[in-house]
N, CA, C and O of each residue as an XYZ file, in Angstrom:
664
protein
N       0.831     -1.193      0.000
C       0.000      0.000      0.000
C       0.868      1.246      0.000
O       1.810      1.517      0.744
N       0.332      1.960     -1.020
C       0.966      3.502     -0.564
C       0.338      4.340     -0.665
O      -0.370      4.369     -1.671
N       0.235      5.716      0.524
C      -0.692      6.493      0.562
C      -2.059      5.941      0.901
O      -3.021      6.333      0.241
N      -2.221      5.086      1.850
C      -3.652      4.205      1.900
C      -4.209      3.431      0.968
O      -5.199      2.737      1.197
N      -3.595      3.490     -0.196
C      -4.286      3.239     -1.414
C      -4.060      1.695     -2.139
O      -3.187      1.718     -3.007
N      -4.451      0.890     -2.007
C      -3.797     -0.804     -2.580
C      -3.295     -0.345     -4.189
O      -3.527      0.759     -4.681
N      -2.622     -1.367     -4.811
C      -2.186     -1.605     -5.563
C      -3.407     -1.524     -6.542
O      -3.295     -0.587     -7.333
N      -4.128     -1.999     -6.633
C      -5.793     -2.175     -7.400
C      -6.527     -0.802     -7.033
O      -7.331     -0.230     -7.768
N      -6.195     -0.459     -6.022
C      -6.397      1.146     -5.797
C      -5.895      2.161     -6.820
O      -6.545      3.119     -7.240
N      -4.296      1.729     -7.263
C      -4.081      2.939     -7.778
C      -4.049      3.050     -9.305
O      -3.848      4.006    -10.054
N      -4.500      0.843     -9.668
C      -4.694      0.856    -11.310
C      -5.950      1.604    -11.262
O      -6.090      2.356    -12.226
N      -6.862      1.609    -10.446
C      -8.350      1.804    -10.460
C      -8.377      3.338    -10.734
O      -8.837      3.776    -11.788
N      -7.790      4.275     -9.596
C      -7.619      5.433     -9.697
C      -6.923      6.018    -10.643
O      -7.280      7.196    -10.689
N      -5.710      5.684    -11.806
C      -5.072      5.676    -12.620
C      -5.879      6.162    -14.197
O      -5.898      7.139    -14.946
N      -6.745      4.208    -14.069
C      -7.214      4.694    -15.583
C      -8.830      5.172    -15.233
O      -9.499      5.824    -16.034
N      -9.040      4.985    -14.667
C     -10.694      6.100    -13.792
C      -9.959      7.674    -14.248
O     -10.649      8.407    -14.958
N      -8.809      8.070    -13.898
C      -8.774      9.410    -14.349
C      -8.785      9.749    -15.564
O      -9.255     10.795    -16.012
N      -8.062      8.539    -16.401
C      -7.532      8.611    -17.642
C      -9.180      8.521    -18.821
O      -9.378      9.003    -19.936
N      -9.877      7.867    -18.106
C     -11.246      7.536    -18.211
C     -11.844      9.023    -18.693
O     -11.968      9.627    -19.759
N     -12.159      9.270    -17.198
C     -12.578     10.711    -17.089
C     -12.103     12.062    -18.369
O     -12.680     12.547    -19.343
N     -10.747     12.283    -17.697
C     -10.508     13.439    -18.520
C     -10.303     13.273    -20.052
O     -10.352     14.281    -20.758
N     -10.073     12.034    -20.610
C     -10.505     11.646    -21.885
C     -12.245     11.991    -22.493
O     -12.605     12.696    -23.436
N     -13.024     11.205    -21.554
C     -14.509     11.247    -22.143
C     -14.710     12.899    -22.039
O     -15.282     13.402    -23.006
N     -14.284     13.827    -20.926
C     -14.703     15.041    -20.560
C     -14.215     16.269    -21.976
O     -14.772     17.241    -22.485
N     -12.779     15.491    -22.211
C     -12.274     15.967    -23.951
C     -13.647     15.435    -25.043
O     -14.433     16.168    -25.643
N     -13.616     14.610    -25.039
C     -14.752     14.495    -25.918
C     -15.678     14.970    -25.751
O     -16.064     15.457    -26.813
N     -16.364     15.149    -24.948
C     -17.546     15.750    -25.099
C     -17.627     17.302    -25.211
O     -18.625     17.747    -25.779
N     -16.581     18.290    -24.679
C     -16.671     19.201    -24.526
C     -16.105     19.342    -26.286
O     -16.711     19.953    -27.166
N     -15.101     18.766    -26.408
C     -14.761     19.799    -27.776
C     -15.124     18.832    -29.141
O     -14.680     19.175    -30.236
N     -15.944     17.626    -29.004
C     -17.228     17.290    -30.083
C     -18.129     17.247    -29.869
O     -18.883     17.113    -30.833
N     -18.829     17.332    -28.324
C     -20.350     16.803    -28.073
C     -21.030     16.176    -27.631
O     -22.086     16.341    -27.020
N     -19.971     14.683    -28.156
C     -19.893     13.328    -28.103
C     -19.197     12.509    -28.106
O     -18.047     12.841    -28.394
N     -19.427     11.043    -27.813
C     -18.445     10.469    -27.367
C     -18.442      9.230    -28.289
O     -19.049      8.200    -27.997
N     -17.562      9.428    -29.675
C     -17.432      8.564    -30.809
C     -16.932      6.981    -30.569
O     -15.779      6.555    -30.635
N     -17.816      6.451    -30.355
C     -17.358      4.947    -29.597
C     -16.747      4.411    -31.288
O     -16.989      3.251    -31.621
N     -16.333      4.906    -31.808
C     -15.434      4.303    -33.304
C     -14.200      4.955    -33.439
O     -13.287      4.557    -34.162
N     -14.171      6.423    -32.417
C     -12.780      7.145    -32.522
C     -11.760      6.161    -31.543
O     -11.980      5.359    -30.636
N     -10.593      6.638    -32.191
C      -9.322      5.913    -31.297
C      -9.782      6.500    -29.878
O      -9.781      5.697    -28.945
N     -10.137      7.689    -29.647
C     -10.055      8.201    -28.175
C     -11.245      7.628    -27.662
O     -11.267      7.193    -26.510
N     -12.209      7.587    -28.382
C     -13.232      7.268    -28.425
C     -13.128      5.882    -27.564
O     -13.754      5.851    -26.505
N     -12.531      4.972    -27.875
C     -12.370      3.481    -27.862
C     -11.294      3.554    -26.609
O     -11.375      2.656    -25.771
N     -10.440      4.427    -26.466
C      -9.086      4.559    -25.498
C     -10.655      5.103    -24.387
O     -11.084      4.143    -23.746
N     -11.185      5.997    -24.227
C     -11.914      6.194    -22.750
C     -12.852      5.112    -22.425
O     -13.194      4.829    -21.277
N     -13.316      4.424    -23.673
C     -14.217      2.878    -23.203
C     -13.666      2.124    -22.477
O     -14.028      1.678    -21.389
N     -12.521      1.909    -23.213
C     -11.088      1.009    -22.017
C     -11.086      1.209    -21.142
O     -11.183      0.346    -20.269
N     -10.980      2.374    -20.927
C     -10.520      2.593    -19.488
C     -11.593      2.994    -18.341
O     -11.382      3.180    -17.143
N     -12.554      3.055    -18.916
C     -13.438      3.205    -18.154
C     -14.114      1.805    -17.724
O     -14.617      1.436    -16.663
N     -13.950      1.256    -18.806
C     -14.616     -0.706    -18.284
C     -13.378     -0.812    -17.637
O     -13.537     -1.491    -16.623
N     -11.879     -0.341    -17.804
C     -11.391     -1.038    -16.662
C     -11.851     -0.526    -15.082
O     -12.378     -1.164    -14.171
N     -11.459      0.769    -15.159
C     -11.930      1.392    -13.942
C     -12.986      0.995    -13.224
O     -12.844      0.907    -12.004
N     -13.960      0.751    -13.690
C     -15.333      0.324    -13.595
C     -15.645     -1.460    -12.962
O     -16.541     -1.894    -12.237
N     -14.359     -2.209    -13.682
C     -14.208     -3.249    -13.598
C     -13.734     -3.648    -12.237
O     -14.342     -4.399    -11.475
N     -12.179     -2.859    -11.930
C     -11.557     -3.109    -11.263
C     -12.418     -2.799     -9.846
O     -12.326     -3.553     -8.877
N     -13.266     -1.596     -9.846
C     -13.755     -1.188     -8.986
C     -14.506     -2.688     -7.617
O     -14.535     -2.847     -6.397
N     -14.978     -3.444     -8.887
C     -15.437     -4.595     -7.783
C     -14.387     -5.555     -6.834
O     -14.677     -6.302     -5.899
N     -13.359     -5.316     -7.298
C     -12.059     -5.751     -6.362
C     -11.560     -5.075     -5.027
O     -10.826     -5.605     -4.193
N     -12.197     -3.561     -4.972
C     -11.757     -2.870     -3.963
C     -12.680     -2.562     -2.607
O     -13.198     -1.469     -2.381
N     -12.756     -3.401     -1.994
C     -13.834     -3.502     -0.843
C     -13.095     -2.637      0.442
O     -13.797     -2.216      1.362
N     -11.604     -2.412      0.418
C     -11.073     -2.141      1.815
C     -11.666     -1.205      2.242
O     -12.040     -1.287      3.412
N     -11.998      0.111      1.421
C     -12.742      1.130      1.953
C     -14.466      0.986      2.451
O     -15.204      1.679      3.151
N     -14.612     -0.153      1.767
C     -16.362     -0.315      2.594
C     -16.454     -1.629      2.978
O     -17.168     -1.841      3.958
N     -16.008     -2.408      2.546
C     -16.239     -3.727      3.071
C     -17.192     -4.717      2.443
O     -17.278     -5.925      2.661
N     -18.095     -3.732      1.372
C     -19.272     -4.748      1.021
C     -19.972     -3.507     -0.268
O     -20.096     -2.282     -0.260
N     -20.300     -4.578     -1.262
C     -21.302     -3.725     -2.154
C     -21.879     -2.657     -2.265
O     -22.974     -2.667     -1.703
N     -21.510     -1.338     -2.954
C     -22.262     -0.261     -2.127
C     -22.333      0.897     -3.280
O     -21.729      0.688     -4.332
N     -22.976      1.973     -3.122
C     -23.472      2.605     -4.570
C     -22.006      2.421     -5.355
O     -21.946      1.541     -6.215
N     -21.050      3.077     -5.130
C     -20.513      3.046     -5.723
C     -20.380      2.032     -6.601
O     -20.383      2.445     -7.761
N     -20.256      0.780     -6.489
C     -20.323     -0.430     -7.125
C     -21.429     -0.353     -7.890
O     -21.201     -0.932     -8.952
N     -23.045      0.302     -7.831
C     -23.544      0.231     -8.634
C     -23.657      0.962     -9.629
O     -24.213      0.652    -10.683
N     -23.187      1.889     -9.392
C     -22.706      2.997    -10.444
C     -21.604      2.206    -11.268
O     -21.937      2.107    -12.449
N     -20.647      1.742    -11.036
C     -19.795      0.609    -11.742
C     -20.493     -0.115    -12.818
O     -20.307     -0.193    -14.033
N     -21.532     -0.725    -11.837
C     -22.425     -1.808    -12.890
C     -22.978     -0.855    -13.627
O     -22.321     -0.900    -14.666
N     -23.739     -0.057    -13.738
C     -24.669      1.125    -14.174
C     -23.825      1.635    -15.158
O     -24.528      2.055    -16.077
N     -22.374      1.825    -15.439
C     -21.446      2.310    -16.734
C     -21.077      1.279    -17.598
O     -20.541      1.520    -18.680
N     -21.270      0.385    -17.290
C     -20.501     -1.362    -18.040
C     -21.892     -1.336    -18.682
O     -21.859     -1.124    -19.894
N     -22.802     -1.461    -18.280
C     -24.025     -1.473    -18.619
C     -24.669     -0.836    -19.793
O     -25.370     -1.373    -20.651
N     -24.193      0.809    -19.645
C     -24.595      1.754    -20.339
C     -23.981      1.830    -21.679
O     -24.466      2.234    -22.736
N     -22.557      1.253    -21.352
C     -21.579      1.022    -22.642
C     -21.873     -0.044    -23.562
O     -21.849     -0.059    -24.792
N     -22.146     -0.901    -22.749
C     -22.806     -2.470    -23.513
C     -24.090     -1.687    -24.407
O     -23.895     -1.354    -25.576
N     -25.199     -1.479    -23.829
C     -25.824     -1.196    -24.590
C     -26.088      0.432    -25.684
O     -27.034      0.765    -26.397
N     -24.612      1.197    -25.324
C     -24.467      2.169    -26.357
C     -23.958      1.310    -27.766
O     -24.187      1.851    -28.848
N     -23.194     -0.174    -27.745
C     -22.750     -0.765    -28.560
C     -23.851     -1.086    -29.314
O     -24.042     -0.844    -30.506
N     -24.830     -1.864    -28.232
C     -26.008     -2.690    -29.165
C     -26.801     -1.740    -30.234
O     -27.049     -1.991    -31.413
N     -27.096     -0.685    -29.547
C     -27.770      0.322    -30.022
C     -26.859      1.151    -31.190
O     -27.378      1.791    -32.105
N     -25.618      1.034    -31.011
C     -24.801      1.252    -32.140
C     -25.394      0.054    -33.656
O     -26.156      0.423    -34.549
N     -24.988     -0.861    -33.578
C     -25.221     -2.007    -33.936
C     -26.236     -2.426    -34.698
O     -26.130     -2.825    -35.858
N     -27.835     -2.293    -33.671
C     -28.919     -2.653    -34.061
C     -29.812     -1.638    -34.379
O     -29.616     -0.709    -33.595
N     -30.660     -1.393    -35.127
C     -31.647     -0.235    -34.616
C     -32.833     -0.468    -34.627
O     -33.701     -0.669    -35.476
N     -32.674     -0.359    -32.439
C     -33.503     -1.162    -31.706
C     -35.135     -0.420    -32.219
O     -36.156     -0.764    -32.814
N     -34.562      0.778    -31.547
C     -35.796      2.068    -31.452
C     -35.844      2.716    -32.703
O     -35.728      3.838    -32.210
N     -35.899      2.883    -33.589
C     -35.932      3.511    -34.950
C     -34.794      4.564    -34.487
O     -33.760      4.422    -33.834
N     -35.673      6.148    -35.352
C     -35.014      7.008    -35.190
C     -34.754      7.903    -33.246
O     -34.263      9.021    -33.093
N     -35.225      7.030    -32.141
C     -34.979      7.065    -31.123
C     -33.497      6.745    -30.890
O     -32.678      7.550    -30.447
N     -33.215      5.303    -31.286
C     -31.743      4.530    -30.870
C     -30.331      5.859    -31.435
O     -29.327      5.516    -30.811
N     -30.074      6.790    -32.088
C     -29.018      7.173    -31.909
C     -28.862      8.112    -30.620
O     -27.935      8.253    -29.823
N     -30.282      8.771    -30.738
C     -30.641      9.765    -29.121
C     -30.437      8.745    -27.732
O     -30.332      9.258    -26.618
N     -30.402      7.603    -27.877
C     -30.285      6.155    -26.845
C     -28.905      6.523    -26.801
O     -28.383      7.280    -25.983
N     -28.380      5.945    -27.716
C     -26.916      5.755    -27.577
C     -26.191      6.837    -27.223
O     -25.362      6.524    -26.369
N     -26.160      7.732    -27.455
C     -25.322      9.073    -27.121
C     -25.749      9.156    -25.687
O     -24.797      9.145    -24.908
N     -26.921      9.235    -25.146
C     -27.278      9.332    -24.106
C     -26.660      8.694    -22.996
O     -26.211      9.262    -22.001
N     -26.671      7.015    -23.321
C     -25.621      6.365    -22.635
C     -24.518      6.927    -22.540
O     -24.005      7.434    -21.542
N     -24.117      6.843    -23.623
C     -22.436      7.425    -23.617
C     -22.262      8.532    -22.624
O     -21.286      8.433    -21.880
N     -23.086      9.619    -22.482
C     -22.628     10.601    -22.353
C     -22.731     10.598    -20.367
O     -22.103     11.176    -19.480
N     -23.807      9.672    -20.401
C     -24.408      9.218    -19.045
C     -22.982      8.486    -18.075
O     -22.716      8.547    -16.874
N     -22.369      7.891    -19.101
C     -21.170      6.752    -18.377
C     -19.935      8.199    -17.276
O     -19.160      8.054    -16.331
N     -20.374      9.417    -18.086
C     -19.436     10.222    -17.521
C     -20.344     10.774    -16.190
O     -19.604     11.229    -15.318
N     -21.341     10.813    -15.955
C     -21.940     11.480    -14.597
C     -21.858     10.170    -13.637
O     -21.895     10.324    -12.416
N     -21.737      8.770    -14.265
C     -22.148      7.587    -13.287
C     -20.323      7.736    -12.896
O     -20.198      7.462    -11.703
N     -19.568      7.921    -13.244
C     -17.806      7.832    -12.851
C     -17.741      9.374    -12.545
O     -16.572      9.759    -12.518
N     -18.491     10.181    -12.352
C     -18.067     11.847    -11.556
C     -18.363     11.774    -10.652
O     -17.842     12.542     -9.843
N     -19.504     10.706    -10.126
C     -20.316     10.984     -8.694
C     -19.142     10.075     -7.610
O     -18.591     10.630     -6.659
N     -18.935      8.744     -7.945
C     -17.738      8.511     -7.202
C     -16.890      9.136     -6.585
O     -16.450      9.409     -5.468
N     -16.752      9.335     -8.014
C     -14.884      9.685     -8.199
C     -14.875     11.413     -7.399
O     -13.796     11.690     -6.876
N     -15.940     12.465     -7.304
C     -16.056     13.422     -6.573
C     -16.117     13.054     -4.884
O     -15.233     13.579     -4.207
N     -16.832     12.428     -4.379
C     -16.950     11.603     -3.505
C     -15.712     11.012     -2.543
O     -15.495     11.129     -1.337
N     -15.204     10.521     -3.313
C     -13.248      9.582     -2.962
C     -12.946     11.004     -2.947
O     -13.220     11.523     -1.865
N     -12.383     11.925     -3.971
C     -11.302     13.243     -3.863
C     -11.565     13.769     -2.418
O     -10.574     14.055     -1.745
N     -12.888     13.935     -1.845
C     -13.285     15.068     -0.831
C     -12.976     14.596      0.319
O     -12.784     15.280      1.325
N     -12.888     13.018      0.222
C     -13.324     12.434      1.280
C     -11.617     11.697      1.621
O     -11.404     11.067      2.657
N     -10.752     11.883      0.760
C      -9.028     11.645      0.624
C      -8.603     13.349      0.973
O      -8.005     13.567      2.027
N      -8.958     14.579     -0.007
C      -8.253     15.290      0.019
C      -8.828     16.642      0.759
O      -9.990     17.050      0.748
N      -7.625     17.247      1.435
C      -6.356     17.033      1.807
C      -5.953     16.160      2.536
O      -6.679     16.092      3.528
N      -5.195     15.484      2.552
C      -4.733     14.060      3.577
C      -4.854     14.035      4.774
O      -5.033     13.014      5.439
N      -4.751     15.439      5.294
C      -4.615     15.398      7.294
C      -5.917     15.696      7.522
O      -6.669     15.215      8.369
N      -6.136     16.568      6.663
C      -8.036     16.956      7.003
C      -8.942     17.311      5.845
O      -9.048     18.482      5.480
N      -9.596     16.324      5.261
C     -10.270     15.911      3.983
C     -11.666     16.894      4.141
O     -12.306     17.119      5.169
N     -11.902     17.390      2.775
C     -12.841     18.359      2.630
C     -14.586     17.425      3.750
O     -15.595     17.898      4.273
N     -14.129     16.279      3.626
C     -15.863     15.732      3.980
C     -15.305     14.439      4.391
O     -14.336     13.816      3.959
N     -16.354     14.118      5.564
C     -15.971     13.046      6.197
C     -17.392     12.010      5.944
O     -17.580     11.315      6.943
N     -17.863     11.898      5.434
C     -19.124     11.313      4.991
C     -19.898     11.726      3.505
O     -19.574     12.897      3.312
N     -20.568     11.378      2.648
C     -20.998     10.994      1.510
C     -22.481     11.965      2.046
O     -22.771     12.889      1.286
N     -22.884     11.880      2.604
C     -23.768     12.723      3.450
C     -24.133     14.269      3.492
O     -25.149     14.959      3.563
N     -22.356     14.491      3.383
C     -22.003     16.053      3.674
C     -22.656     16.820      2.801
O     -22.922     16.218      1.761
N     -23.138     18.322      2.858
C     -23.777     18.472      2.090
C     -22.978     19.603      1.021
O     -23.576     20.443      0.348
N     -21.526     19.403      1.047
C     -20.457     19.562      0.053
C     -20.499     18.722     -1.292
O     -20.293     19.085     -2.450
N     -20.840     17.458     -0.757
C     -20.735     16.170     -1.741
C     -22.511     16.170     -1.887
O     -22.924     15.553     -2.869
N     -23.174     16.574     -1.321
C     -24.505     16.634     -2.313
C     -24.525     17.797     -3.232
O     -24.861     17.459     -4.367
N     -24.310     18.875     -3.120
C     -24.239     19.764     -3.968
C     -23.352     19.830     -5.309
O     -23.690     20.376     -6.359
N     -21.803     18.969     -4.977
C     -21.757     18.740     -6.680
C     -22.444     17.746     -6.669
O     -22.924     17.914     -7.790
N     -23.108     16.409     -6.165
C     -24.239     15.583     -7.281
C     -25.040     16.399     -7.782
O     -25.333     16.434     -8.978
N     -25.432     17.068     -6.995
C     -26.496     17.922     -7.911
C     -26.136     19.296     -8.841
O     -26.921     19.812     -9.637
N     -25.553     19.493     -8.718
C     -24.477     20.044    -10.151
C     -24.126     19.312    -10.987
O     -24.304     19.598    -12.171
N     -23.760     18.609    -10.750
C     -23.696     17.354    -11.726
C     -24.841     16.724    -12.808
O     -24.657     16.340    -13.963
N     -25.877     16.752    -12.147
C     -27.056     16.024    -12.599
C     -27.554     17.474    -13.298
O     -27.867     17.309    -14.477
N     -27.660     18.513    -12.939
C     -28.215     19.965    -13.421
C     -27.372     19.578    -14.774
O     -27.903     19.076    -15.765
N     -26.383     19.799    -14.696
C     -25.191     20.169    -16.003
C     -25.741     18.530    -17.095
O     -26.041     18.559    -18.289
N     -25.721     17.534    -16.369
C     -25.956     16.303    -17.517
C     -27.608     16.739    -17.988
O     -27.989     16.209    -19.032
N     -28.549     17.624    -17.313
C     -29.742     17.365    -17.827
C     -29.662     18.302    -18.887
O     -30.295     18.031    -19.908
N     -28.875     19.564    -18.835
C     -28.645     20.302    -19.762
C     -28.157     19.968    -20.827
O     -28.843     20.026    -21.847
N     -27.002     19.585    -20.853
C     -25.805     18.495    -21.790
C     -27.117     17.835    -22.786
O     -27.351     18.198    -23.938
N     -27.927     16.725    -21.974
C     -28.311     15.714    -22.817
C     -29.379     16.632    -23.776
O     -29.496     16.390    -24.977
N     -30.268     17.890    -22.991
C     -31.180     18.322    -23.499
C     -30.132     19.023    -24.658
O     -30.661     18.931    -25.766
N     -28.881     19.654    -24.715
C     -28.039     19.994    -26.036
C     -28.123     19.358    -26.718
O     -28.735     19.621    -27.754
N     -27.248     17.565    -26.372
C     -26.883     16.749    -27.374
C     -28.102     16.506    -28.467
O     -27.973     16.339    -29.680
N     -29.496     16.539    -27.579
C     -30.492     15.654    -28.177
C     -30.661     17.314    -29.335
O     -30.454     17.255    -30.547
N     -30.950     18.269    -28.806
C     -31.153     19.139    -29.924
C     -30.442     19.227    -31.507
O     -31.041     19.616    -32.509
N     -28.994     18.756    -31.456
C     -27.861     18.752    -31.410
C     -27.928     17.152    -32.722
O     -27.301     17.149    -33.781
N     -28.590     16.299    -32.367
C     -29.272     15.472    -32.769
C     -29.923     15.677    -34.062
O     -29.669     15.472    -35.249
N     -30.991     16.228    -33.256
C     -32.258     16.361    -33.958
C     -31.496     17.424    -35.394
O     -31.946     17.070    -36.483
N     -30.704     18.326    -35.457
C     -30.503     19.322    -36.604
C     -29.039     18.760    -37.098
O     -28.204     19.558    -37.525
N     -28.673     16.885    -36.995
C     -28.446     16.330    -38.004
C     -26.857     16.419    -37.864
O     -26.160     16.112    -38.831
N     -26.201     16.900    -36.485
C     -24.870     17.337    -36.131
C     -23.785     16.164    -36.021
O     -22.618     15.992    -36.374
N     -25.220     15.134    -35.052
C     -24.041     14.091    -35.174
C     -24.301     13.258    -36.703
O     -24.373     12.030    -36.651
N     -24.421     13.864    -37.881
C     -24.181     12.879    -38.614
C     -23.307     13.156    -39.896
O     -23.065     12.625    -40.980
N     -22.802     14.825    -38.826
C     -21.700     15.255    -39.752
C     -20.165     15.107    -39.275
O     -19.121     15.584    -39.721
N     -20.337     14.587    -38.615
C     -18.982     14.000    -37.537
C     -18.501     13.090    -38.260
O     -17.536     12.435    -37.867
């Protein structure tokens, strides 16, 4: 261990960042999150790993807990941004599906991952000592404000034919 953190701690925390500030490039400076671009495909990685690895790391709780379902809830969302890539489930619904996912996998890995920073940093005396605090509710809910906005863009964004000039 170093810094409290296991070994699976710090692949987890590693490509979880690499995850993050990758998908957060994409979206901000295309929109979207091109599950066919190289980067595109480099933040899927790493986010199913992150996501993956996450079920290995119990030391901090001991047992199953949102976080983990938020884990499942991005593996999930990615799987079926593929299918919906793939098939077209919903007619002209399924590309507004898929982006949605995609774009969703980044609020289900912010709420954590905001969560751990506050609750680690600063090391001697961490912004929040509980998930509770109402530091760490206020960015979820910044969070969720900004994705309802985002999706209500993307989908506009959509609709006047943007993503199909990408």
């Amino acid at each position: 261990m170093f810094g409290g953190i296991s070994i699976i701690g710090w692949f987890h925390t590693i490509v979880g960042i690499a995850g993050i500030l990758s998908g957060l490039y994409l979206l901000i400076r295309y929109k979207f999150i091109d599950i066919r671009s190289e980067l595109g495909k480099f933040y899927i990685i790493c986010t199913l790993l992150a996501s993956g690895s996450s079920f290995f790391i119990f030391s901090a709780t001991g047992s199953f807990n949102d976080a983990h379902l938020l884990s499942l809830l991005t593996i999930l969302a990615i799987i079926g941004a593929f299918v919906l890539d793939r098939f077209n489930l919903f007619g002209s619904l399924t590309k507004y599906l898929k982006e949605l996912a995609m774009s969703a996998t980044i609020l289900f890995s912010m709420l954590p991952t905001t969560a751990e920073v506050l609750k680690r940093l600063p090391p001697k005396e961490p912004f929040v000592d509980s998930l509770d605090d109402p530091l760490v509710m206020n960015f979820y809910l910044s969070y969720l404000v900004i994705f309802a906005f985002f999706a209500i863009y993307q989908t506009l964004l959509i609709k006047r034919g943007a993503l199909n000039e990408q």
